[in-house]
Kinemage of the C-alpha trace (Angstrom):
@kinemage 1
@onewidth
@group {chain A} dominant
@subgroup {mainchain}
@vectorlist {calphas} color= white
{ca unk a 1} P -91.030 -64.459 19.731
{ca unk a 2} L -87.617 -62.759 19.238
{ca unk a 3} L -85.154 -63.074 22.055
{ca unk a 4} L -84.149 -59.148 23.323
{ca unk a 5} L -80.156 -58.914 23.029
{ca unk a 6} L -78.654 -57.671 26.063
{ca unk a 7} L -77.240 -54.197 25.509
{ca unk a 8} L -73.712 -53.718 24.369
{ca unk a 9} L -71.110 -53.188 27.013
{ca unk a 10} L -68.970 -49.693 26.366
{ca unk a 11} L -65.788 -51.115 25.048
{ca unk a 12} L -62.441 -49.136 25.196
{ca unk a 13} L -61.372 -47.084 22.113
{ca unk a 14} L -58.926 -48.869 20.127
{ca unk a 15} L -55.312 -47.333 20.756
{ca unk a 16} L -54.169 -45.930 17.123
{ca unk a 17} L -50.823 -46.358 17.942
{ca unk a 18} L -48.858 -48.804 21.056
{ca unk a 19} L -45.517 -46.880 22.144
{ca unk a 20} L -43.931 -50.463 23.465
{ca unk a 21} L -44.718 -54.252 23.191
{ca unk a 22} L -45.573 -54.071 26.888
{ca unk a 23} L -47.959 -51.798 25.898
{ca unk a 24} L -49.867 -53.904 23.210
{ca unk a 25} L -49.634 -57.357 25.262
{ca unk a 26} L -50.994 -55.313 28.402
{ca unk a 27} L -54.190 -54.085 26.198
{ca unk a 28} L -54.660 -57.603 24.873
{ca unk a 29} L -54.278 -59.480 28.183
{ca unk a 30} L -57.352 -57.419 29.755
{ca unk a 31} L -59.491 -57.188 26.545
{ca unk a 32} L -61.336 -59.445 23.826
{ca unk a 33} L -60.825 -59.509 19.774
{ca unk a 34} L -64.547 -60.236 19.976
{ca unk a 35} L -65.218 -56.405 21.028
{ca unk a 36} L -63.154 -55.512 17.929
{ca unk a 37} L -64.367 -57.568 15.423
{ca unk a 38} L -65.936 -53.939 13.515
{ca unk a 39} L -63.087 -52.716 13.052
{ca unk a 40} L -60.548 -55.483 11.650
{ca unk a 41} L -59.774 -56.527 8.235
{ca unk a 42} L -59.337 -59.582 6.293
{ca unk a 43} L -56.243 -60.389 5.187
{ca unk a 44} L -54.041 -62.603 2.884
{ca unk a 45} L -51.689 -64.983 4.121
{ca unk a 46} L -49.504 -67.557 2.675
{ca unk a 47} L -47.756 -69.967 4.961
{ca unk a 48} L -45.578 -72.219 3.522
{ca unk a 49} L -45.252 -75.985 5.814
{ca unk a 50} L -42.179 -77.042 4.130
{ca unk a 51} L -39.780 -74.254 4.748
{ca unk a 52} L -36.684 -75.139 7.342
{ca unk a 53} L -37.166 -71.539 8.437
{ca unk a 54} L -38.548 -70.889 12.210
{ca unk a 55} L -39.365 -67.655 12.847
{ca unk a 56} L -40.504 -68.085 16.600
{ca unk a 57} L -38.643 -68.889 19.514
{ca unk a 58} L -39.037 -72.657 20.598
{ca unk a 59} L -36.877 -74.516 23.218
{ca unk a 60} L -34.886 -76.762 20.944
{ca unk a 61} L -36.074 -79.920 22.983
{ca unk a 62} L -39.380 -79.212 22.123
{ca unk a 63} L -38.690 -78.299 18.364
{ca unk a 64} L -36.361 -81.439 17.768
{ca unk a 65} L -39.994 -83.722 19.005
{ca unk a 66} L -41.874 -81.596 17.340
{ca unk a 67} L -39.787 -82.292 14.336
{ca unk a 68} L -39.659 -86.290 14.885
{ca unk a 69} L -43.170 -86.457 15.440
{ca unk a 70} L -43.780 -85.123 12.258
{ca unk a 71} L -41.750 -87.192 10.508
């Protein structure tokens, strides 16, 4: 027998545009990619492990373990 799914919960429109960070991290804390999943799109990456390059912010403590672990 074929379970019923609970209805769908009204979601939020998407915002087309955020004005500020603040603005995009304060949509993001209070809802879930999950609700959005219709309306995102794949996309390529290439990350590339062996660059020296850091482009995120990391206390240098942790980076120089990070960095002798991985050794």
């Amino acid at each position: 027998m074929p379970r019923n799914k609970p209805p769908a919960q009204p979601r939020d429109p998407l915002p087309e545009d955020f004005n500020t960070l603040e603005e995009f991290w304060a949509f993001w804390d209070t809802h879930s990619t999950a609700d959005y999943e219709d309306v995102m799109e794949d996309v390529d990456a290439h990350v590339d492990i062996h660059s020296s390059k850091v482009y995120c912010a990391v206390a240098k403590d942790v980076l120089t373990q990070v960095r002798e672990q991985a050794r």
